[in-house]
C-alpha positions as a Markdown table, in Angstrom:
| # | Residue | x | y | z |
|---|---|---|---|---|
| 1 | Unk | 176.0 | 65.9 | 60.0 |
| 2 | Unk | 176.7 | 69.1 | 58.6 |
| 3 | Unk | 174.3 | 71.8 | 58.5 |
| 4 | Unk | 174.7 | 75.2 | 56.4 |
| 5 | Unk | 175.7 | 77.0 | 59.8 |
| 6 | Unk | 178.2 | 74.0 | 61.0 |
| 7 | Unk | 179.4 | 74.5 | 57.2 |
| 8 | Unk | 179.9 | 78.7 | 57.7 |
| 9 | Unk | 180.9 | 78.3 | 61.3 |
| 10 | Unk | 183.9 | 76.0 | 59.7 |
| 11 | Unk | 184.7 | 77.9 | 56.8 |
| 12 | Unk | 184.9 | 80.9 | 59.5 |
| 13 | Unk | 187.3 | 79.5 | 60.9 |
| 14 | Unk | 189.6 | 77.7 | 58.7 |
| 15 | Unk | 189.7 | 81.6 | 57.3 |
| 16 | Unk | 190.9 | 83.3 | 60.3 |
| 17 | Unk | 193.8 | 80.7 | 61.1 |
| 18 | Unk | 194.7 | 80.9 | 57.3 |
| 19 | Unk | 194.8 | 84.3 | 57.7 |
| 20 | Unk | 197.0 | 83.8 | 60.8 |
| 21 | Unk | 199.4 | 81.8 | 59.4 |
| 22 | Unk | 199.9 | 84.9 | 56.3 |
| 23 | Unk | 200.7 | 87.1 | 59.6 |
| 24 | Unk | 202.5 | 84.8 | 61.4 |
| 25 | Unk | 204.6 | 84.2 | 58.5 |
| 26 | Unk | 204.9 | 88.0 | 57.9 |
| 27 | Unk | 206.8 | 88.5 | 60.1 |
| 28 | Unk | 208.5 | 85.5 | 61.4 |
| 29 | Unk | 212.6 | 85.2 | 61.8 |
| 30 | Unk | 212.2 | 89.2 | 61.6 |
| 31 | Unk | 212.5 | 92.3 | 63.9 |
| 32 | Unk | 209.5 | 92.4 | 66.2 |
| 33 | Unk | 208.0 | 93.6 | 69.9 |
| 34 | Unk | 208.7 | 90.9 | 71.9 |
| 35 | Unk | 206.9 | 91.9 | 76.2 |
| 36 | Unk | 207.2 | 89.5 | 78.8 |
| 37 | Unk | 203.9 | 88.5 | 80.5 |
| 38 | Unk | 205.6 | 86.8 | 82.9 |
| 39 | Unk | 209.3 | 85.4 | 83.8 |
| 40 | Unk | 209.6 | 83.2 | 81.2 |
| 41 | Unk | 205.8 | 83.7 | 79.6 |
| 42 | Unk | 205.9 | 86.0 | 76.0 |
| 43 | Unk | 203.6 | 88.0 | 73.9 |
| 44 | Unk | 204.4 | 89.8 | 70.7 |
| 45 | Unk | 203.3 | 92.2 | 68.7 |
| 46 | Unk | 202.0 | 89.6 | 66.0 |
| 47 | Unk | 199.8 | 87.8 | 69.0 |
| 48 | Unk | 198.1 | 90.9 | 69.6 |
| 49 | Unk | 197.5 | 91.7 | 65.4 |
| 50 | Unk | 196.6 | 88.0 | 64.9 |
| 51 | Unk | 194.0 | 88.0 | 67.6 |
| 52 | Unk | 192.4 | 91.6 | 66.5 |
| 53 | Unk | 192.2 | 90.0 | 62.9 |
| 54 | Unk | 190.2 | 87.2 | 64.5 |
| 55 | Unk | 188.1 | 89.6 | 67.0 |
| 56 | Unk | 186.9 | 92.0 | 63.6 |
| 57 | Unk | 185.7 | 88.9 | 61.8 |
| 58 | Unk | 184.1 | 87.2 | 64.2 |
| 59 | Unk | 182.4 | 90.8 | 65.2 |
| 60 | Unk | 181.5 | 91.4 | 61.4 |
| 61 | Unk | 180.4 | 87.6 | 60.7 |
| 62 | Unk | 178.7 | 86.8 | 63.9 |
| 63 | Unk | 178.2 | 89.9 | 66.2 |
| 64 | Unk | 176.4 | 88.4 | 69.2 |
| 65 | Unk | 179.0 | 85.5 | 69.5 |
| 66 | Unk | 181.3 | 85.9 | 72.3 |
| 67 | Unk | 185.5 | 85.7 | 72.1 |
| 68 | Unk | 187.6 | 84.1 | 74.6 |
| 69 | Unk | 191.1 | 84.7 | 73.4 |
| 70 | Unk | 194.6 | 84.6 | 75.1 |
| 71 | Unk | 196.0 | 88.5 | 74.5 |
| 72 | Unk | 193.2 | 90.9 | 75.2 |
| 73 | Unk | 190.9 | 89.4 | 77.5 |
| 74 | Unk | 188.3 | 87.1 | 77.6 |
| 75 | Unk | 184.8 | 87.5 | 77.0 |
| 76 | Unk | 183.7 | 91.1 | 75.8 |
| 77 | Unk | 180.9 | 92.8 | 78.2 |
| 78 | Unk | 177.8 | 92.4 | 75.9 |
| 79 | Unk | 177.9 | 88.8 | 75.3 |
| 80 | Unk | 179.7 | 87.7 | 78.3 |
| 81 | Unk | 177.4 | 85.1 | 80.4 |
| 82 | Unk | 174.3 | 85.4 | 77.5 |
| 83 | Unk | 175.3 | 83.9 | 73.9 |
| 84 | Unk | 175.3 | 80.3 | 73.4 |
| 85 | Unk | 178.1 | 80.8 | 71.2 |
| 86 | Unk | 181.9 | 81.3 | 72.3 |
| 87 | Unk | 185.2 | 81.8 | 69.9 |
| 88 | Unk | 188.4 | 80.0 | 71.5 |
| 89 | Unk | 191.1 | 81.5 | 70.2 |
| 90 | Unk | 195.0 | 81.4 | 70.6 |
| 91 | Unk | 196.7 | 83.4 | 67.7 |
| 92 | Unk | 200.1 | 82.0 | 68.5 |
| 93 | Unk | 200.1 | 78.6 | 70.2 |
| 94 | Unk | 204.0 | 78.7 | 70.7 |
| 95 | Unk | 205.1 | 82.3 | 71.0 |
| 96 | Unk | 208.0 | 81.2 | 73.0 |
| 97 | Unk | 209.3 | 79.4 | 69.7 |
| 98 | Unk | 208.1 | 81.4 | 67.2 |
| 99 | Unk | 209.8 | 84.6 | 69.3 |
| 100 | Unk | 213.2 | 82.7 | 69.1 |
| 101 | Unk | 212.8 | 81.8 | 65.3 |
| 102 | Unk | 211.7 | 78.1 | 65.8 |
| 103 | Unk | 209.4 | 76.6 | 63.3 |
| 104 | Unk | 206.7 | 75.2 | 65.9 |
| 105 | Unk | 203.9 | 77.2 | 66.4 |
| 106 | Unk | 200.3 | 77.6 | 64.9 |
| 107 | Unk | 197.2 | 79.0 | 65.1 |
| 108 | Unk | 194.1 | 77.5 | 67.0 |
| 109 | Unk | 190.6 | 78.6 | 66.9 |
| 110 | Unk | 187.7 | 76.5 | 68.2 |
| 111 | Unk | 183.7 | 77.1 | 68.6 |
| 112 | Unk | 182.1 | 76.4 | 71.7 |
| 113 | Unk | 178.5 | 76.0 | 71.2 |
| 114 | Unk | 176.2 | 75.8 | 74.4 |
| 115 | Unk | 178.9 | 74.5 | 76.1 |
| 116 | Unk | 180.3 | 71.9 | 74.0 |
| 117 | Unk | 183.1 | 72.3 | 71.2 |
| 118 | Unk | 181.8 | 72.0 | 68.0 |
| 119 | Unk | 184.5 | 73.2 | 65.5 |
| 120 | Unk | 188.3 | 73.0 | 65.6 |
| 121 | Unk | 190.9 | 74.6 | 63.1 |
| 122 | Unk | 194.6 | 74.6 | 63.6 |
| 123 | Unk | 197.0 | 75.7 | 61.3 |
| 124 | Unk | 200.9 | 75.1 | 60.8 |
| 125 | Unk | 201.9 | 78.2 | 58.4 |
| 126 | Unk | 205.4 | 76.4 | 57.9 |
| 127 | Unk | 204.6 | 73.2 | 56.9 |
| 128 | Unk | 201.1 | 74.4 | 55.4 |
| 129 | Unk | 199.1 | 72.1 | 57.6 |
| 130 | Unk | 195.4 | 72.3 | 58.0 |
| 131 | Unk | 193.7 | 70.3 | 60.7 |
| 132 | Unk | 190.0 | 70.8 | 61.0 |
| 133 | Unk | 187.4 | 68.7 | 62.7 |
| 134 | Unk | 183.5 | 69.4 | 63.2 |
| 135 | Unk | 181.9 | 67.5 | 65.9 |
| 136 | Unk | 180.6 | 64.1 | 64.5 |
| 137 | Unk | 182.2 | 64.4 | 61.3 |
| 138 | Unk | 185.6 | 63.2 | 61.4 |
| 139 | Unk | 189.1 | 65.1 | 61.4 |
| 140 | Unk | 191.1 | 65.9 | 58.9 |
| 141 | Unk | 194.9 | 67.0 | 57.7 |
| 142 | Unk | 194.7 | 69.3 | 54.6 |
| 143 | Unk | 190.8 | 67.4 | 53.7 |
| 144 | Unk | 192.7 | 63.8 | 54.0 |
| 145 | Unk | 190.8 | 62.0 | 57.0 |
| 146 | Unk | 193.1 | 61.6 | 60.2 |
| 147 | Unk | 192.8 | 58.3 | 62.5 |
| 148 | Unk | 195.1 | 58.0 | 65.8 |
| 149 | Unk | 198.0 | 55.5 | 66.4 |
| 150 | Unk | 197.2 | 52.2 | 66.8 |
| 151 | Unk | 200.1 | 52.0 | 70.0 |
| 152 | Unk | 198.9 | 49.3 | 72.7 |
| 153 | Unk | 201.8 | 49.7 | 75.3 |
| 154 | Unk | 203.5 | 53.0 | 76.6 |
| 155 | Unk | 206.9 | 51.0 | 75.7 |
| 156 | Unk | 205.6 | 51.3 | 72.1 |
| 157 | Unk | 204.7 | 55.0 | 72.8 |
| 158 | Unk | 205.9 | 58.4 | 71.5 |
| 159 | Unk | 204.6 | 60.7 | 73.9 |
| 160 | Unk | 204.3 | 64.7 | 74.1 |
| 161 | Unk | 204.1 | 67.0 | 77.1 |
| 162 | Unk | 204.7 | 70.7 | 77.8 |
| 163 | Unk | 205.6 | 72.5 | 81.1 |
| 164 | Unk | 204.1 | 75.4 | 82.7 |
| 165 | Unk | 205.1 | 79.1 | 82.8 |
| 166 | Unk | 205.2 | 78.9 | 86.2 |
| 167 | Unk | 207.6 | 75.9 | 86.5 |
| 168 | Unk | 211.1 | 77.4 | 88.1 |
| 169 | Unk | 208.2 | 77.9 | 91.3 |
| 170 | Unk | 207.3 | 74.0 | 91.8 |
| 171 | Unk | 209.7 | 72.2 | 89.5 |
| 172 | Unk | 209.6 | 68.4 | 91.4 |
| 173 | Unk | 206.3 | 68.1 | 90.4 |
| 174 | Unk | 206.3 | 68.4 | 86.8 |
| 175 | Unk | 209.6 | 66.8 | 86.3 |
| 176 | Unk | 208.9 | 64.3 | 88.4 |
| 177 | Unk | 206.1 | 63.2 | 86.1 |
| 178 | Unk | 207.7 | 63.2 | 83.1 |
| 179 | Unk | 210.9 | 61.0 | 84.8 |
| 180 | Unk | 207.9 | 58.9 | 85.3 |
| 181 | Unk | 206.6 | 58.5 | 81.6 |
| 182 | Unk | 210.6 | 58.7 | 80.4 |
| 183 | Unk | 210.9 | 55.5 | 82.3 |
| 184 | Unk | 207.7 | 53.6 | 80.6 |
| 185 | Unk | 207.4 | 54.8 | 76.9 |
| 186 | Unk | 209.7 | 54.6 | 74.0 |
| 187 | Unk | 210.0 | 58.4 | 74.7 |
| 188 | Unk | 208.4 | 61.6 | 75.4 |
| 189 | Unk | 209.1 | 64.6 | 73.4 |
| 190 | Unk | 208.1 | 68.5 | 74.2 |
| 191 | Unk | 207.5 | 70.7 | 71.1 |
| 192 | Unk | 206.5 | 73.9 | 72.9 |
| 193 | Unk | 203.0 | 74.0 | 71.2 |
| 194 | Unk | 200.0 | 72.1 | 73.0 |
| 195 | Unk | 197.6 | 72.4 | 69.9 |
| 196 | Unk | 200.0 | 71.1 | 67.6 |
| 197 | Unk | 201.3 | 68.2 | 69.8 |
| 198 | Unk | 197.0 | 67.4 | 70.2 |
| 199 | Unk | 196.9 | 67.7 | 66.6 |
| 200 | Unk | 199.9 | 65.3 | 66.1 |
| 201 | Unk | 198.2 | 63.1 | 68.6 |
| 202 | Unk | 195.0 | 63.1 | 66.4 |
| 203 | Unk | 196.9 | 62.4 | 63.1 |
| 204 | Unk | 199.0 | 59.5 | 64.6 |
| 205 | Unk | 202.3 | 61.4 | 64.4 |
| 206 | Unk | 202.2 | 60.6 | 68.3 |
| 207 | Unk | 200.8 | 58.5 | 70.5 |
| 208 | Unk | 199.5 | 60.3 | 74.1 |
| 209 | Unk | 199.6 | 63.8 | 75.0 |
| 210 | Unk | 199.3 | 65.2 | 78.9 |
| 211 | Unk | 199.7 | 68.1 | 80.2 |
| 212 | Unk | 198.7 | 70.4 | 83.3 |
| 213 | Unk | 198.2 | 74.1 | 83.8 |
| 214 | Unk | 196.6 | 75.0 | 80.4 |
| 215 | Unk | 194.4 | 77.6 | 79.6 |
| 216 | Unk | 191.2 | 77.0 | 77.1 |
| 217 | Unk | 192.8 | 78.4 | 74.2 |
| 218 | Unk | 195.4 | 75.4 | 74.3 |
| 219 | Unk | 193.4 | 73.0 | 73.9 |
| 220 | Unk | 189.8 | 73.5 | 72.7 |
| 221 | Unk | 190.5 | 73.0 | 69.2 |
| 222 | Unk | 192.8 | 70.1 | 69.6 |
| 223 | Unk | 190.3 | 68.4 | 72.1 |
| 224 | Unk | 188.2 | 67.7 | 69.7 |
| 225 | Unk | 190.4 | 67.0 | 66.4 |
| 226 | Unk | 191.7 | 63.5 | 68.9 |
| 227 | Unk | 188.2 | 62.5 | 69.6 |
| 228 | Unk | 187.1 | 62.9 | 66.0 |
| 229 | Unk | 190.7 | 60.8 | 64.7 |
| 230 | Unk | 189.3 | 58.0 | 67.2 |
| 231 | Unk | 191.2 | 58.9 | 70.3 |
| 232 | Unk | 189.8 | 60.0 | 74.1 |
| 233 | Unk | 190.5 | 63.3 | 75.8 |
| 234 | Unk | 189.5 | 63.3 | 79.9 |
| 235 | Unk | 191.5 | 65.5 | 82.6 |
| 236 | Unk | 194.6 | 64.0 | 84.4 |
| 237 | Unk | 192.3 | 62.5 | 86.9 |
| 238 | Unk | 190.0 | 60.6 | 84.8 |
| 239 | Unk | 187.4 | 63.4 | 85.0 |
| 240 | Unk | 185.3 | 64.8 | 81.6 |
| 241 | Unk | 187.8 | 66.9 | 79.7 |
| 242 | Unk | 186.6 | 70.3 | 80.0 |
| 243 | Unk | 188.2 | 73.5 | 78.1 |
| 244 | Unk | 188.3 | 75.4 | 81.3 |
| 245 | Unk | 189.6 | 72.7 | 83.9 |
| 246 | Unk | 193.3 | 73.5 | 83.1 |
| 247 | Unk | 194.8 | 69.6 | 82.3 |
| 248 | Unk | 194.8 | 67.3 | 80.1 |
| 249 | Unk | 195.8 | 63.1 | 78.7 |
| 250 | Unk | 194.9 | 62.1 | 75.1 |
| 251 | Unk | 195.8 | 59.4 | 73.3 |
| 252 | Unk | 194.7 | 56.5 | 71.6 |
| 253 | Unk | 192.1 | 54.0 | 73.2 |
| 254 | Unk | 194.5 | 51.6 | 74.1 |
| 255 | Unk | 197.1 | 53.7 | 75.5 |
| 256 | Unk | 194.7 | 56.1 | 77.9 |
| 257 | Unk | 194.3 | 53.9 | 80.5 |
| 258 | Unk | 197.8 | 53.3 | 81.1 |
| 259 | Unk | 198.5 | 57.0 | 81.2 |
| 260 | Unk | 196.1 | 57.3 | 83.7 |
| 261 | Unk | 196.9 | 54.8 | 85.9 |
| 262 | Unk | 200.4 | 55.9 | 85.8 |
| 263 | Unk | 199.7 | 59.7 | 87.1 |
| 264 | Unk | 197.2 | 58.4 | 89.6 |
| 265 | Unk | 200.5 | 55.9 | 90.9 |
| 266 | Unk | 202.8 | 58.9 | 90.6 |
| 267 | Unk | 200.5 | 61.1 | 92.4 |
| 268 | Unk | 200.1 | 58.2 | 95.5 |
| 269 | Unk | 204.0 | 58.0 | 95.6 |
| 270 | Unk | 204.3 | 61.8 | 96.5 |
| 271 | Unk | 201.5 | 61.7 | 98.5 |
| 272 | Unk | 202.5 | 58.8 | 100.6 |
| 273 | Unk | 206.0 | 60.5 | 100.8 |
| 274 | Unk | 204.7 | 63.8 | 102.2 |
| 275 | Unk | 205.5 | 65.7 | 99.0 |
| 276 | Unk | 203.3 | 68.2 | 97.9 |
């Protein structure tokens, strides 16, 4: 149930990735500062304005909450370890499409509280999509309620995925999964933007979602719009999904343990065949 802090805490953050979504917009399709973090891993110059936008309202709104967000490091020296309270924030989820002039990218801001994600917003400036979700309360697509697919097989399945940064080093691997859910589902797709492909998940657009090698930012806020559309979140291994813990599978109820059971199978194959 919503309280008058839930209710600010929301309306917080459905601000800031609104506000996102004017910058992002700003400037998209134009001339921008385009850095490489890695090989094949972006930032721009919009990331790093979106996520000081974020920083100064969370530091005038809330000054003793904390900030982990993807451009300028993670938690700032007086809160880090002591508040309860801790801002997940990517200001670009898809810079690598959004960089080349694709339409696929959003904005993704969730609210840790002691621990445990509380509030979600993401938000699609070019299709003006809104998907919000507070923690017992449901998720929602522009204030319509969402609800997940209703999929029973993978061979009835749509399913999303995403590839690391750090791919061209261990390629087999990741490939070799997705060969693996190619041959069992109706077909996988890969949008470029784990917290929109969460929040097509939780709005039935899709059916499963996995992924590996993610940071918090990717999926906080889509974490918990599945689980409040109906649908389960827990790590590749069957584990308790955790922000921090770097991998993902959400789907539907129906569909998770198949996913499962298949990357647990795949897993056995490349161990049984010495392949790391």
């Amino acid at each position: 149930m919503a309280t008058p802090d839930t209710a600010r805490y929301l309306a917080t953050a459905i601000d800031i990735v609104l506000r996102a979504g004017d910058l992002q917009m700003k400037s998209f399709g134009r001339d921008f500062r385009v850095d490489m973090k890695g090989a094949i891993d972006l930032v721009t110059e919009v990331d790093i304005e979106v996520e000081q936008m974020c920083r100064a309202v969370v530091a005038e709104r809330f000054p003793s909450h904390a900030i982990l967000a993807e451009e300028l490091g993670g938690l700032p020296d007086a809160t880090a370890g002591t508040s309860e309270y801790c801002w997940i924030f990517d200001p670009i989820d898809g810079t690598t499409n959004y960089a080349h002039g694709l339409p696929i990218f959003c904005a993704a801001l969730a609210l840790e509280i002691r621990g445990r994600v509380e509030i979600a917003a993401i938000y699609d400036p070019t299709r003006r999509e809104l998907f919000t979700a507070e923690r017992g309360g449901g998720a929602f697509l522009n204030g319509c309620r969402m609800a997940v697919s209703k999929a029973e097989h993978l061979l009835d399945a749509v399913l999303v995925t995403g590839f690391p940064y750090d791919i061209h080093q261990n390629p087999g691997n990741i490939l070799g999964l997705f060969g693996a859910f190619i041959s069992r589902a109706r077909a996988v797709r890969r949008l470029g933007s784990a917290a929109l492909d969460m929040c097509y998940v939780a709005a039935g657009r899709l059916d499963g979602f996995w992924e590996a090698s993610l940071r918090p930012w990717d999926v906080a806020a889509g974490a918990l719009l599945v689980e409040e559309a109906g649908g389960r979140v827990c790590g590749m291994d069957g584990s308790r999904f955790a922000p921090r813990a770097g991998h993902v599978v959400a789907a539907n109820r129906a569909l998770l343990p198949p996913m499962l059971e298949l990357i647990a199978e795949f897993r056995r194959d490349r161990s049984l065949n010495g392949t790391p």
